[in-house]
N, C-alpha and C positions, 0 to 999 in steps of 0.2 A: 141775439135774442129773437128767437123766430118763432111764431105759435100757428096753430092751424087754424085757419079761417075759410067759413065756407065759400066755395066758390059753386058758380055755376059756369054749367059746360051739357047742356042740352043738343046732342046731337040732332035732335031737329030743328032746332034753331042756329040762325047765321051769326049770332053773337056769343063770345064767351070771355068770362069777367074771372079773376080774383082776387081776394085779398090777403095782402100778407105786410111783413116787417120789414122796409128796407134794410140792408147791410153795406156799411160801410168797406167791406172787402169788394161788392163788387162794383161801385164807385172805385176802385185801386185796381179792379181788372179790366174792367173798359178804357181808364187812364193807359193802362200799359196797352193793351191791342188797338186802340186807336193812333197812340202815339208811334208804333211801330209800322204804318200804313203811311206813314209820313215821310218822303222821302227825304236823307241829309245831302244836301248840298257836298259835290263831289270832292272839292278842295278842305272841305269839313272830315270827312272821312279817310281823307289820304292821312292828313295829318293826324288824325288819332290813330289809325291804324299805324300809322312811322313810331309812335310814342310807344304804341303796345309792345311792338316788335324790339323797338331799342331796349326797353324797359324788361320785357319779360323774357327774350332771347339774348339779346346784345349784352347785357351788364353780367349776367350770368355766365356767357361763354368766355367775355373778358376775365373773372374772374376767375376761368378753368384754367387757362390759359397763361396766368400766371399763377397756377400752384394751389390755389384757393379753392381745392373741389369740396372740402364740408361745405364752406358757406355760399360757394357757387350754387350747389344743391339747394340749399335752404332757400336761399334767394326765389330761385325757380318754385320750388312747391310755393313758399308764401304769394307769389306771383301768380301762379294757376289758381290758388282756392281765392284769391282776390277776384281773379276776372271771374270766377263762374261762381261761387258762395256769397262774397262779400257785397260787393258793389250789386248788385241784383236787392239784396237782404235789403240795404241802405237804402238804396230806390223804392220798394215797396213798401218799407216801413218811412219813408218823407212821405210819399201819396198817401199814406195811411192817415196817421197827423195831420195832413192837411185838409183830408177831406174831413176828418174829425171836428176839425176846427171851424171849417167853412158852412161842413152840415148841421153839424150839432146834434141838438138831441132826435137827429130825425129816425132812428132808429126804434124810436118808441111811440112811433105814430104808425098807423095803417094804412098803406099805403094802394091803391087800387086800381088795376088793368083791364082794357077792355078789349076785345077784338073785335071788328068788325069787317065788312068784305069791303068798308072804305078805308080803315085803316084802325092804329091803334089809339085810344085814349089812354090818358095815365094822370090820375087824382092822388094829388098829396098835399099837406102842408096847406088845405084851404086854396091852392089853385089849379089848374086841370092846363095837360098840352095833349093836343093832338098831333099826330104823323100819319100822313098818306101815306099807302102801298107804297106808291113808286119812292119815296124818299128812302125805306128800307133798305140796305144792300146786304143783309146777311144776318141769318141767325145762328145763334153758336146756343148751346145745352153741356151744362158741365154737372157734376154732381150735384152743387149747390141751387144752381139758378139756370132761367132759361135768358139769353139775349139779345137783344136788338141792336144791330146795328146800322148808323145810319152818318152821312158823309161829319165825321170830326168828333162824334160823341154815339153813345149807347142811351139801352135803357134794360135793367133788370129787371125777371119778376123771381121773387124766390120762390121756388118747388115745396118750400115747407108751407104755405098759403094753399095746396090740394090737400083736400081732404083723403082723394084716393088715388090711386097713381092709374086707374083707370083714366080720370079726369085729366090728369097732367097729360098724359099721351096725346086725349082728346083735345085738348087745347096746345101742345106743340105740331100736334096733325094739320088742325085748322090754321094756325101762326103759317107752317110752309104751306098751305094749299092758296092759300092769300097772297104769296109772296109769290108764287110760282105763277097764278096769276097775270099777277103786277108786273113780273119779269117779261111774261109772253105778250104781252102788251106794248110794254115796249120797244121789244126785239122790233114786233110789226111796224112800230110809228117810221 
């Protein structure tokens, strides 16, 4: 449920704001690309991967191998569209629910961005966080939303809060020219 809400984005000014509807999908997309930055502990990995491979090769070839090629076969496709279809669907639909649950109705509230050459503001819910530049490490732009990313979590704004995609551009331009900044900055220290 996303409406348009005016934003400013005055190219001659160093500030630019807008407002829009949070979305609970991208609270579930930040979950996932944060949590994939995360590295698994090696011995964690070995053994899932041994599980995959017995599981999705091994039982299957065992089962060729004595005689059992229909439901060897079966075995293996139900096995492929689990690891790439299923288990992904179940993961994004549990972060779904939970942010549902956690967030609540924040989805019907206005939610408000600010950019500035010190960093970003974000008003919701009656309280306000800020982030410096340098806390930034990346922004991503997807069809929906534009993001920030920053060490262990995000923050969205949705693209349906511009009124014109002029403005959107103008406010993803200034998002990286702050960043690139911030980056150069640090390289120097």
């Amino acid at each position: 449920m996303n409406h348009i809400q005016p934003t400013t984005a005055d190219p001659t000014s160093d500030s630019y704001s807008v407002e829009f509807y949070p979305s609970t999908d991208d609270y579930v997309h930040i979950a996932l690309k944060t949590t994939q930055s995360v590295p698994t502990p090696t011995a964690i990995k070995f053994a899932y991967q041994t599980f995959l491979v017995i599981n999705a090769v091994g039982f299957p070839a065992f089962l060729w191998f004595n005689d059992f090629f229909l439901i060897g076969f079966l075995l293996l496709g139900i096995n492929v569209a689990t690891l790439a279809w299923v288990i992904p669907w179940f993961t994004a639909g549990s972060l779904r629910r939970y942010y549902e649950h956690t967030v609540g109705p924040r989805e019907n509230k206005i939610a408000r961005v600010e950019l500035t050459p010190v960093g970003i503001s974000y008003w919701a819910d009656d309280a306000e966080v800020f982030w410096p530049w340098r806390r930034i490490t990346s922004i991503e732009e997807t069809d929906e939303s534009i993001f920030f990313y920053f060490p262990g979590n995000g923050l969205a704004v949705r693209k349906s809060g511009f009124a014109y995609h002029d403005q959107q551009v103008a406010f993803v331009r200034a998002a990286q020219g702050y960043l690139d900044v911030s980056l150069r900055a640090r390289l120097e220290q």
